[in-house]
C-alpha positions in Angstrom: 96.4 72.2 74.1 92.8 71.9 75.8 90.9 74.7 76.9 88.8 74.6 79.7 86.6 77.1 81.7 84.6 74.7 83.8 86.1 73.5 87.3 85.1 70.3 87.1 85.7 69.3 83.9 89.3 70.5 84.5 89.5 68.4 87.5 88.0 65.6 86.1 90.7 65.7 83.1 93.4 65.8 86.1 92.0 62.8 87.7 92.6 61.2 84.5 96.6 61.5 85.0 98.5 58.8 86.0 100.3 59.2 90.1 103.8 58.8 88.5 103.3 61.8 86.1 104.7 65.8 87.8 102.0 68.8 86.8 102.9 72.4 86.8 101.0 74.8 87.1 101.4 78.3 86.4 98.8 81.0 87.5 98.5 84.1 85.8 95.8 87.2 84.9 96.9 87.1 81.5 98.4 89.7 78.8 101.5 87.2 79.1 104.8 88.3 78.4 108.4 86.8 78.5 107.9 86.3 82.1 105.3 84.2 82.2 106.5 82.3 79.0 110.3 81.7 81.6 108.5 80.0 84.2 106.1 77.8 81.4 109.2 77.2 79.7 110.9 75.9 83.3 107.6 74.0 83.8 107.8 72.7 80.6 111.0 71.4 81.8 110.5 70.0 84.7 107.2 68.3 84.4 105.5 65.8 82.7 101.8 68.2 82.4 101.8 72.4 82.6 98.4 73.5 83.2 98.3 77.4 82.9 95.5 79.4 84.2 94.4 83.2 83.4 92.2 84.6 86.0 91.8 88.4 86.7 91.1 88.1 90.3 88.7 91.1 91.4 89.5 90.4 95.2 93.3 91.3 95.1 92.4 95.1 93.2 91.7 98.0 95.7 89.3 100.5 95.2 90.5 103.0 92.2 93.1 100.3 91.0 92.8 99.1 87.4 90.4 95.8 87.2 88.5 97.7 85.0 91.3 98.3 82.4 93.6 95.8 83.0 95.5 94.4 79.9 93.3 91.6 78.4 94.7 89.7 75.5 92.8 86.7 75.7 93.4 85.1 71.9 97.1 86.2 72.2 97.4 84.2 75.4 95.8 81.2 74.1 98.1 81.3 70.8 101.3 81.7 73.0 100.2 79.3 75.8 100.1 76.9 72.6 102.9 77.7 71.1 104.8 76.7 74.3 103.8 73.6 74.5 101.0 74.4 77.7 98.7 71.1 78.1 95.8 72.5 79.6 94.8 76.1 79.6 92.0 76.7 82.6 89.8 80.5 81.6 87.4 80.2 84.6 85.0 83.7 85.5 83.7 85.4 88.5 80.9 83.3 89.4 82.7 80.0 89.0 85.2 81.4 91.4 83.7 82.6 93.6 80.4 82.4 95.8 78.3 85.2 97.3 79.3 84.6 101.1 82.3 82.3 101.6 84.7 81.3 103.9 87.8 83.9 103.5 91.3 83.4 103.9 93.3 86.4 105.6 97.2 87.1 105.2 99.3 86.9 108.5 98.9 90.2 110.4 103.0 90.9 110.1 104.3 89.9 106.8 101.0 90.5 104.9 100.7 94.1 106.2 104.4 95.5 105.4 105.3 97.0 102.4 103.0 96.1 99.3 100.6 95.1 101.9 100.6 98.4 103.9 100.0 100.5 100.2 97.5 98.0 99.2 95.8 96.5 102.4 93.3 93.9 101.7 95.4 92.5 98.1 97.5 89.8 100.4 94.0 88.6 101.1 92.3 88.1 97.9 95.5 87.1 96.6 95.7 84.2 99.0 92.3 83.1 98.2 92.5 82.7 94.6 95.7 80.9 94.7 94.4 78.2 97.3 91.3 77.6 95.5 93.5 77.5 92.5 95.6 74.7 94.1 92.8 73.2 95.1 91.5 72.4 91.4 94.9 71.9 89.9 96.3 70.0 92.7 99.8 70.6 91.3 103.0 68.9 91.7 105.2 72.2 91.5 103.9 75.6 91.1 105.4 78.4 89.3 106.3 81.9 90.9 108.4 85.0 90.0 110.5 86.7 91.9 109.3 90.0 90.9 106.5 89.6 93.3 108.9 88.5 96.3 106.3 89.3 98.8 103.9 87.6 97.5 106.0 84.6 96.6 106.7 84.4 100.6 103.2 85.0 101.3 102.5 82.1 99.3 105.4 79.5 100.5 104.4 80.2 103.9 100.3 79.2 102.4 101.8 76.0 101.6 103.3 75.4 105.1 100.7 76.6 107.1 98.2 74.9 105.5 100.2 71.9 105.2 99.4 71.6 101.1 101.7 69.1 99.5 102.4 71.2 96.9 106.6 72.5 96.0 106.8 76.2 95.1 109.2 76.7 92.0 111.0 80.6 92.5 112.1 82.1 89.0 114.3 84.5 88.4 113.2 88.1 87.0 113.2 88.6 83.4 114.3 91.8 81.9 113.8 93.6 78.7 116.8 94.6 77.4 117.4 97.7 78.9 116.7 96.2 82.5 113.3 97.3 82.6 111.7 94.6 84.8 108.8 93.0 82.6 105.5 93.5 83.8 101.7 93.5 82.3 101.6 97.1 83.5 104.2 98.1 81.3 102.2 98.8 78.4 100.7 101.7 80.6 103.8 103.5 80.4 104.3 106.3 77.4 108.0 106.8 75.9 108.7 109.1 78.7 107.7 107.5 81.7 109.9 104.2 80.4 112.8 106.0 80.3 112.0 106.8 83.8 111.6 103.7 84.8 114.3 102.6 84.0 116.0 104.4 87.1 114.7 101.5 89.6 116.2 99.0 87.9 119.5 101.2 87.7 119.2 102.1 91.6 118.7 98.2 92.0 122.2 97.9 90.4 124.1 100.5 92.4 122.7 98.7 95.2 124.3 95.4 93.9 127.7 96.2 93.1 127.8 98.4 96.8 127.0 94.7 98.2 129.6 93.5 95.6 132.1 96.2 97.2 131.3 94.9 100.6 129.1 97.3 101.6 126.7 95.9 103.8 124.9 98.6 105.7 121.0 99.2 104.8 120.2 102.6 105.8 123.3 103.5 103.5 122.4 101.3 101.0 119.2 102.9 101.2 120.1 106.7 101.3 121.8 105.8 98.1 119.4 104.7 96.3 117.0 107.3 97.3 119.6 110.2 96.3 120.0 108.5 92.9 115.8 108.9 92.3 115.6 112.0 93.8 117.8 113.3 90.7 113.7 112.5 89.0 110.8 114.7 90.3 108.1 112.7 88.7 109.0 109.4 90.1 107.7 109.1 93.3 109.0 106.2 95.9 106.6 104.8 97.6 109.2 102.9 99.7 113.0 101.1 99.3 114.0 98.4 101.9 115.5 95.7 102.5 114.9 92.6 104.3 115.8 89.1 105.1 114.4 85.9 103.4 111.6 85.8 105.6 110.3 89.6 105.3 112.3 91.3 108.6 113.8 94.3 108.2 117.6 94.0 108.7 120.4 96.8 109.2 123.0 95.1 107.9 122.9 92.7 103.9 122.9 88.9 104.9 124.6 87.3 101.3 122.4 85.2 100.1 119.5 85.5 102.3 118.7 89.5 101.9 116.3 90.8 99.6 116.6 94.7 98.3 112.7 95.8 97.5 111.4 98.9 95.8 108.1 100.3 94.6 107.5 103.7 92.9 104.8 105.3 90.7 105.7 107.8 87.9 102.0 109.7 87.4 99.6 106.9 88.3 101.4 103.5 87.3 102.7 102.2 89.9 105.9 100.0 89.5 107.7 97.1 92.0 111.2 95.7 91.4 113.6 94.1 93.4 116.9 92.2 93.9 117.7 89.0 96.1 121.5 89.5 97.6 
């Protein structure tokens, strides 16, 4: 594995590769965990070159978020990236990435304001800018998403479209720990308490599947559900439960296959997202 933290000396390596040969390329902000290792391992895969980047971005945290103490495990990333097999490890900083007064992209005025967008207006934006400058270096052949993030995966398919980028986004499926807990780098912030609390979203999640599974189709029940189930918890707080179609619309009644149940919470000041795609 090669590690690089220049931009063009990454870029130049890339040039190097032959047409014929697929990159992947996975972005992350590091303290990597079995999610990030699923989608390397499917990029593994599917390609002939993974490139994996670690970036915290400082544009996509809101003022009184956690840049400041966000989970750094630089050496352990580097030994796991290795471990699976990553070709090219990309560790750029701050002033490589970005410039003093620049050009800035915006997230659409509908989808990127909804939702994770509405509790945290302004991340869709510096989200969007770090992965098309990250693109930009890379120029991948598939890039790597979960589906955790679901609104930012859409965000960024509709990047790729809009901007006409000839690049194929890859959607993974969420990775669980064992007890359904849905695996995050904010995890670690929880105490033994708080994870047992947690685990309630991914258990409303489920009574939310197998009402689908019973043919039960009918969102604001769906919903009301859900929210009677957490309610049970006085120190989980929801922040909001919906549920919308592939392309982010609110919809009153489950579409199989193109429906998407979505939930965020905080239990004291972590806050946690999870979802399900029906």
């Amino acid at each position: 594995m090669i590690i690089l933290n220049r931009i063009d000396t990454l870029k130049n390596e890339l040039r190097q590769i032959t047409k014929d040969k697929k990159i992947a390329f996975v972005p992350t902000m590091g303290a990597l965990h079995e999610g990030h290792l699923s989608l390397i391992s499917k990029a593994k895969k599917e390609n002939d070159i993974v490139v994996v980047s670690i970036f915290i971005n400082p544009t996509q945290f809101l003022q009184g978020e956690d840049l400041d103490t966000y989970p750094k495990k630089e050496q352990a990333d580097a030994k796991l990236c290795e471990l699976c097999g990553v070709d090219y490890l990309f560790l750029p900083n701050k002033e490589m990435m970005y410039e003093k007064d620049e050009i800035l992209i915006k997230a659409p005025k509908t989808k990127g304001f909804i939702l994770e967008g509405e509790k945290r207006p302004g991340h869709f934006d510096g989200m969007l800018q770090i992965v098309l400058k990250l693109f930009n270096i890379v120029n991948p052949t598939n890039a790597y998403f979960g589906k955790k993030d679901a609104q930012q995966l859409s965000l960024i398919n509709q990047m790729v479209k809009n901007f006409y980028l000839d690049i194929n986004i890859v959607a993974c499926e969420i990775v669980r720990e064992n007890d359904g807990l849905a695996m995050s780098s904010r995890n670690v912030y929880l105490d033994k308490h708080q994870r047992e609390l947690a685990l309630n979203i991914s258990r409303s999640l489920n009574f939310a599947a197998k009402a689908v599974g019973a043919n039960k189709t009918n969102s604001t029940l769906i919903i009301k559900e859900m929210e009677d189930f957490l309610s049970q918890y006085t120190e989980i707080k929801i922040e909001y439960i919906t549920i919308v179609n592939r392309e982010f619309e609110q919809i009153n009644t489950i579409e199989i296959k193109n429906s998407i149940i979505l939930i965020a919470v905080k239990i004291g000041n972590i806050r946690l997202i999870d979802n399900i795609w029906v």
